[in-house]
VEXGU-41276 format. One record per residue (C-alpha): x, y, z. Coordinates in steps of 0.5 Angstrom, whole numbers, padded with zeros to 4 digits, always signed. Layout:
VEXGU-41276
X_Y_Z
...
This chain:
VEXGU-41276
-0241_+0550_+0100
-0234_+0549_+0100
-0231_+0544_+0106
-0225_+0548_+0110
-0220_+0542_+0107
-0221_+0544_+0100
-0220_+0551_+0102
-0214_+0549_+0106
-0212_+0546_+0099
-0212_+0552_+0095
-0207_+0557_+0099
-0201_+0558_+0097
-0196_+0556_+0102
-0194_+0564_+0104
-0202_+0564_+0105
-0203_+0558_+0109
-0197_+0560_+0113
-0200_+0567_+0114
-0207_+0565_+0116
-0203_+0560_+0121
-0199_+0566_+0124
-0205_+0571_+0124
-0209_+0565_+0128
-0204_+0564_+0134
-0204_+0570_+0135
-0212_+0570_+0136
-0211_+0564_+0140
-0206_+0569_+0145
-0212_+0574_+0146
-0217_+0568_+0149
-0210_+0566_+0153
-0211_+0571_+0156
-0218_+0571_+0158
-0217_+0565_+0160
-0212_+0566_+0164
-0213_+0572_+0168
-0220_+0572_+0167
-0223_+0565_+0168
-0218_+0564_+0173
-0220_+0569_+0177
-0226_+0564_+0178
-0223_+0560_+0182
-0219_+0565_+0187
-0226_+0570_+0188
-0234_+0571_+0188
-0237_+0571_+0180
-0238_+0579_+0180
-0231_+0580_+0181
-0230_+0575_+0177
-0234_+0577_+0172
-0231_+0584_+0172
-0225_+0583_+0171
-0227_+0578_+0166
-0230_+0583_+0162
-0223_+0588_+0164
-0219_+0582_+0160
-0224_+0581_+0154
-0223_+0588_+0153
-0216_+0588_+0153
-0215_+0583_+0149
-0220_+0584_+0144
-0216_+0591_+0143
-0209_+0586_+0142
-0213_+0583_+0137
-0215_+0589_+0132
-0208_+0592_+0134
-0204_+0585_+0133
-0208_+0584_+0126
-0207_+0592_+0123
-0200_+0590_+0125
-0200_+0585_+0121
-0203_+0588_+0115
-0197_+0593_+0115
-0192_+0589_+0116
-0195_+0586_+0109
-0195_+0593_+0107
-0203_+0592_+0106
-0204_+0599_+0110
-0200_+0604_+0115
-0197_+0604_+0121
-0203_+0603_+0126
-0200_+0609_+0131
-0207_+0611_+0134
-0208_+0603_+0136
-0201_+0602_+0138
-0201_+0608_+0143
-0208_+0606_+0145
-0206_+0600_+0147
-0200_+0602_+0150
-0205_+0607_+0154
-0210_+0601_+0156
-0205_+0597_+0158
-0201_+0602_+0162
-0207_+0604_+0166
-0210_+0597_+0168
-0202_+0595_+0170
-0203_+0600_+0175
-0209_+0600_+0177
-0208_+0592_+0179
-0202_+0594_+0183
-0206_+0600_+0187
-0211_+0596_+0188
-0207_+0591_+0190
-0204_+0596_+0195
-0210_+0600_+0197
-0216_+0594_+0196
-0219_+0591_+0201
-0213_+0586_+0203
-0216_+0580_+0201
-0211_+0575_+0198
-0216_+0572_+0193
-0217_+0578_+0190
-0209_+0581_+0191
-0208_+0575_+0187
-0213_+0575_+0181
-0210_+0582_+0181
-0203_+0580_+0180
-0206_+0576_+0175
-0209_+0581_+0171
-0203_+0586_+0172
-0198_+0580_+0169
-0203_+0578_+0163
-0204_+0586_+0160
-0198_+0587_+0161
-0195_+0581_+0157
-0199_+0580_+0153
-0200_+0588_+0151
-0193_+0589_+0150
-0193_+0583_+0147
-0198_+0586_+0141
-0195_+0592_+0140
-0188_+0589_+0138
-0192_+0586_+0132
-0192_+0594_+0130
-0184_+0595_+0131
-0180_+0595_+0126
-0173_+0594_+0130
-0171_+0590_+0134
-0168_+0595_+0139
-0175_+0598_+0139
-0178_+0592_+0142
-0173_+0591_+0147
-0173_+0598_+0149
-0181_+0597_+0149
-0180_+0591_+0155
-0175_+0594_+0159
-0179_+0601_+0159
-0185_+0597_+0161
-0181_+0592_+0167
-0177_+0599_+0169
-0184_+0604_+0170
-0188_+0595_+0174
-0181_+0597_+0178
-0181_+0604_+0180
-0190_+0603_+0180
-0189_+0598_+0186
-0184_+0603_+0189
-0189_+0609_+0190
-0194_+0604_+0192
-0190_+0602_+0198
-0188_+0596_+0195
-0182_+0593_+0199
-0175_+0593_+0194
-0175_+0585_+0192
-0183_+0585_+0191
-0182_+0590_+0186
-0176_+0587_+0183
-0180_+0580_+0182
-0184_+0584_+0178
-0180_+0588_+0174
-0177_+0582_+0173
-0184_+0578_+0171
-0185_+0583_+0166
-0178_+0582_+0163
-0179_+0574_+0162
-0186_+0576_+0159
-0187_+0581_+0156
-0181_+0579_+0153
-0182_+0572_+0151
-0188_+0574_+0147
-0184_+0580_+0143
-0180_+0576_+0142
-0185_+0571_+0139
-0187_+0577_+0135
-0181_+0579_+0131
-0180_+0571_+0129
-0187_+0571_+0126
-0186_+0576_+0122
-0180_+0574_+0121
-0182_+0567_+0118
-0188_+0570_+0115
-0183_+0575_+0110
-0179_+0569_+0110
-0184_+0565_+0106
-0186_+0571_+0102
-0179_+0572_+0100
-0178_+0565_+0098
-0184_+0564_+0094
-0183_+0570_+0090
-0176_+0567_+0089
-0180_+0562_+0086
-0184_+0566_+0082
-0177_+0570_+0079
-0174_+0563_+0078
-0179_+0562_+0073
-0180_+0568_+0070
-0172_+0568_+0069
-0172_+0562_+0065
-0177_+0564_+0060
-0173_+0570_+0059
-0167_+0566_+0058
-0170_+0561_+0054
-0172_+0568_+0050
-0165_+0570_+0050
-0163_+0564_+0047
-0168_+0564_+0042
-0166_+0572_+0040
-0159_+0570_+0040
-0161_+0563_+0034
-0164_+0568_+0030
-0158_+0573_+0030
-0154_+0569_+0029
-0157_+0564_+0023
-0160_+0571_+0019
-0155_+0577_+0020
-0149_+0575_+0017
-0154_+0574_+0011
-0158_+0580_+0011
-0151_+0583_+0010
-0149_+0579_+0005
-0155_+0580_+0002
-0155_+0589_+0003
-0148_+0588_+0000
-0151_+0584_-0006
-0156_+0588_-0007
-0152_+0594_-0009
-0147_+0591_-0012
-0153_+0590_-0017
-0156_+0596_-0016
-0149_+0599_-0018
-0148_+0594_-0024
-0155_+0595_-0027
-0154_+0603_-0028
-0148_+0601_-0031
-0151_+0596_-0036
-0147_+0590_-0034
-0150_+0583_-0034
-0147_+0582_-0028
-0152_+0584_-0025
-0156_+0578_-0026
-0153_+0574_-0023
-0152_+0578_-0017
-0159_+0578_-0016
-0160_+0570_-0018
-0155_+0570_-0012
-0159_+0574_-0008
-0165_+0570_-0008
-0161_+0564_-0007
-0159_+0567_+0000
-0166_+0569_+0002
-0169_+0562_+0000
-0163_+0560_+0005
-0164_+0565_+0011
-0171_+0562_+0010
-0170_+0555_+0010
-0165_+0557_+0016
-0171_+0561_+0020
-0175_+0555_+0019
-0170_+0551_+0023
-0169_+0555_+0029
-0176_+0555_+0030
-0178_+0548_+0029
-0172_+0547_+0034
-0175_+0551_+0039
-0182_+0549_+0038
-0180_+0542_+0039
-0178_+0539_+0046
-0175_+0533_+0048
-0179_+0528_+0052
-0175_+0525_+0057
-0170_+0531_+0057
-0177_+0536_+0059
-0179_+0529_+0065
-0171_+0529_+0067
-0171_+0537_+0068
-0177_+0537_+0072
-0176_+0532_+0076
-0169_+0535_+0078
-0173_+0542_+0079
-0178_+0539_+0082
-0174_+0535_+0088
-0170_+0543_+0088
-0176_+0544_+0091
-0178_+0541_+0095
-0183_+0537_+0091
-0183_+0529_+0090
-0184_+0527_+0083
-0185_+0519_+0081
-0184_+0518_+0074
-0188_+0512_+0071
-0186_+0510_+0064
-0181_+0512_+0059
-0181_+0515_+0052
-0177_+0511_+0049
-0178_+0509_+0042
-0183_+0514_+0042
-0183_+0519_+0035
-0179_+0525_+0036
-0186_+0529_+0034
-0190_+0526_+0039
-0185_+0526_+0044
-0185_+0534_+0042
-0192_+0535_+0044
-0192_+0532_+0051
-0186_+0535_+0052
-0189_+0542_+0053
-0193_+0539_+0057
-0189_+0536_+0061
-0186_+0544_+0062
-0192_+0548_+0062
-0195_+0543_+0068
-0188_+0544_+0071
-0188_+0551_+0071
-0196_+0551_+0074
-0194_+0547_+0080
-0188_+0550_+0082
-0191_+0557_+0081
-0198_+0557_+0082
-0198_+0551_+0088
-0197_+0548_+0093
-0195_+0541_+0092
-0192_+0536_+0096
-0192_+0530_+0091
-0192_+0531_+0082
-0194_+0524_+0079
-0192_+0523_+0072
-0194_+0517_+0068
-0193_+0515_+0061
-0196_+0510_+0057
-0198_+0507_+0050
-0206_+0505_+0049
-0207_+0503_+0042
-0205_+0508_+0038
-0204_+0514_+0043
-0200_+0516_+0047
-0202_+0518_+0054
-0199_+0523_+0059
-0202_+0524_+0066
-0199_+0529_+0071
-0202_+0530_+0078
-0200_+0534_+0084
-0203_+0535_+0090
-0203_+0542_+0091
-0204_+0546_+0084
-0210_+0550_+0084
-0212_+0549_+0077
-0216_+0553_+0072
-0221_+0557_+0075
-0230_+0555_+0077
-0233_+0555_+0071
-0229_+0552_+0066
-0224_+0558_+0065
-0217_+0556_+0065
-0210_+0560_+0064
-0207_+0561_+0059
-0201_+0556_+0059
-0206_+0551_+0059
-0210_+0554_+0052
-0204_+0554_+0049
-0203_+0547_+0049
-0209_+0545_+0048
-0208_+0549_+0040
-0202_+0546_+0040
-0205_+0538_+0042
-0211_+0540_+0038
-0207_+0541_+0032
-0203_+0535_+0032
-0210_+0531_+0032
-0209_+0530_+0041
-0212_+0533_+0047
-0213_+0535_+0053
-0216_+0535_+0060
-0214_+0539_+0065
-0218_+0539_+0073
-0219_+0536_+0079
-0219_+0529_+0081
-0220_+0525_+0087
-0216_+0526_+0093
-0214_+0532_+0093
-0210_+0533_+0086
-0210_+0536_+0080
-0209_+0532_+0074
-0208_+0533_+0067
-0209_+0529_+0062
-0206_+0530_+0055
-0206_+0524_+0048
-0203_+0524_+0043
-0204_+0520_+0036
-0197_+0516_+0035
-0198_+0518_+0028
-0197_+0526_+0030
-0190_+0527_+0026
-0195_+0531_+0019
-0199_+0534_+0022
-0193_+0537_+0028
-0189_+0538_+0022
-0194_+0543_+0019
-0194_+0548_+0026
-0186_+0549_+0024
């Protein structure tokens, strides 16, 4: 069985913040039974109590369905709860006006005027307070709180209530119900916020693949196209000498061959540039992305001295975590560290927050990408979760590397 921590550990940050949201709001509907229903212990005798507990229990256990459709609409999970919304906004309506009349009509007790008082201002705050979470205006929700302060006033009147007590209460509903709407639309607020920050995150990374495809498009275009066209115009050149019979067509195909061999050799250099990474640029460009982030990287180590075909293969390593954690994480710290053991090269990269390739040994395929590429340079790598918390991943490399990298280009 998983503890809570580590299940803490593996959301994303729009998930943990999400589940916070979902959980304050839980909290307010057993704020409200507290309030108004286990208060109401201390004013009058337990079966009263206990009835208007159980009122309140209701009420707020209908916040809480509504409040959490609510949410899941307004992460486009499901449709507007209208049914919900209209029902609470019914019960609500009800109990409010039923406090007041019974307080009014009731026995004329003062406890109990006043645990009615306390059950008016709960429902009615806590219930406006609910069904702004399925508003998508803020003009609506403001319109939500003043029809309810307004229709607390002129109830009030209607029951004889005197001018200034009923204004009080108008105004009771206002700064309530208010407040908790106004909690509302910040939430969501900041929950699409989050969502809409980590999406980015997710499009920056895509973008720059798509760039690093652009580039690598354009290399191609570059270095074969002139060449094909040279190539076409000498090929019918020849295909025009030898219809006639001329031995010039001979040397114009020698020449097309020649061009092809070097478009060839060309292309070959195109992709073994874009294979290969340099080291101690990908480690720069990481930690600068990663600081971007708000994710704290400590380097240990250099590649300094290190030959080109090693420093290439850690280097996709360096990217490829790089791109895991920002994408797929939630990290706070990244460590990578660099050292020389023997006759390896050894590049550990740990994060705090990376969930890691799946139970049961499976992984993504950024990281079964580079397990080919390492296992073909005689290397490896190990890629899971460590103690604390972290994710670690492992990759070594024979400093005698450069022939077998060479073959892969």
């Amino acid at each position: 069985m998983r503890r809570p921590s580590a299940w803490w550990r593996r959301q994303s940050t729009p998930g943990k913040v999400e589940t916070y949201t979902r959980w304050s709001f839980h909290s307010f509907g057993l704020l409200e039974v507290a309030v108004a229903g286990l208060a109401s212990y201390a004013l009058v005798g337990a079966r009263v109590a206990g009835a208007l507990t159980l009122v309140v229990a209701a009420h707020a256990a209908l916040c809480l369905v509504t409040g959490a459709q609510a949410l899941d609409w307004t992460r486009g999970r499901r449709d507007r709860p209208v049914r919900m919304l209209w029902t609470l906004g019914a019960v609500t309506s009800v109990l409010a006006a039923g406090a007041l009349a019974f307080v009014k009509y009731g026995p004329g007790d003062d406890d109990v005027a006043s645990a009615l008082g306390g059950v008016f201002g709960c429902v009615v705050t806590f219930g406006v307070g609910f069904m702004t979470l399925g508003l998508a205006e803020r003009r609506r929700a403001a319109s939500l709180v003043g029809g309810y302060a307004l229709g607390a006033g002129v109830v009030s009147l209607l029951l004889g209530v005197p001018a200034l007590q009923a204004l009080v209460t108008a105004a009771s509903v206002v700064f309530g119900a208010g407040a908790l709407a106004f909690t509302s639309f910040f939430s969501v607020w900041l929950l699409d916020a989050v969502y809409e920050l980590d999406e980015a995150r997710e499009t920056r990374a895509r973008l720059a693949v798509a760039e690093e495809r652009l580039r690598f498009g354009r290399d191609l275009h570059d270095v074969i196209g002139r060449n094909l066209a040279v190539i076409a115009l000498k090929s019918e050149l020849a295909v025009q000498l030898t219809r006639r019979e001329r031995p010039e067509a001979v040397d114009q195909m020698i020449e097309v061959q020649r061009i092809a061999r070097e478009s060839q050799r060309e292309v070959r250099d195109v992709v073994r540039g874009y294979r290969e990474a340099d080291l101690e640029a990908e480690i720069t460009g990481a930690r600068g992305v990663l600081d971007a982030a708000g994710i704290r990287c400590e380097v240990t180590g250099g590649a300094a001295g290190l030959p080109a075909p090693v420093q290439s293969a850690l280097g996709w390593v360096v990217r490829e975590t790089t791109t895991n954690v920002l994408r797929h994480g939630d990290a706070s710290r990244c460590a990578v560290t660099l050292r020389t053991t023997g006759e390896r090269v050894v590049l550990t990269v740990e994060n705090d927050g990376a969930p890691g390739p799946a139970p049961g040994g499976r992984s993504g395929s950024g990281l079964a990408g580079l397990r080919e590429r390492l296992t073909a340079v005689d290397g490896t790598l190990e890629a899971g979760h460590a103690d604390g918390g972290v994710f670690r991943v492992v990759a070594e490399v024979p400093l005698g590397a450069g022939t077998r990298l060479e073959a892969l280009s």
